[in-house]
C-alpha positions, 0 to 999 in steps of 0.5 A: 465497521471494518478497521485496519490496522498500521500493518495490514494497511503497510502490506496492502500498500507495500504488495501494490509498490512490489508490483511496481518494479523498475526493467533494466535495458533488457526489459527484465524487471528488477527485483524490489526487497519486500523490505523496500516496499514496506519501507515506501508503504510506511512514508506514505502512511506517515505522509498522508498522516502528517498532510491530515488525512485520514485513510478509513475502510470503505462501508460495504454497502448492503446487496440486493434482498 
């Protein structure tokens, strides 16, 4: 089993929120730090961690032979 660690799995999170990011009025997207992401990414790991979850890599399943 594949396992991932704290950090790997606060980059996947945290590239996923910089997408995210806000327009002003223009319809120009503002800019979200990296740091900003990570910092969000961190409080939902520890989030889901206090609540009791558990986030595991999926199981490849085995393709067809």
């Amino acid at each position: 089993m594949l396992e991932v660690d704290d950090f790997q799995l606060m980059t996947i999170i945290a590239e996923a929120i910089s997408t995210c990011a806000i327009e002003n009025r223009n319809g120009e997207k503002l800019p979200i730090t990296s740091e900003q992401a990570t910092c969000v990414a961190k409080v939902v790991i520890t989030a889901l961690s206090l609540a009791g979850f558990e986030i595991t890599p999926m199981a490849k399943t085995a393709g067809p032979t």
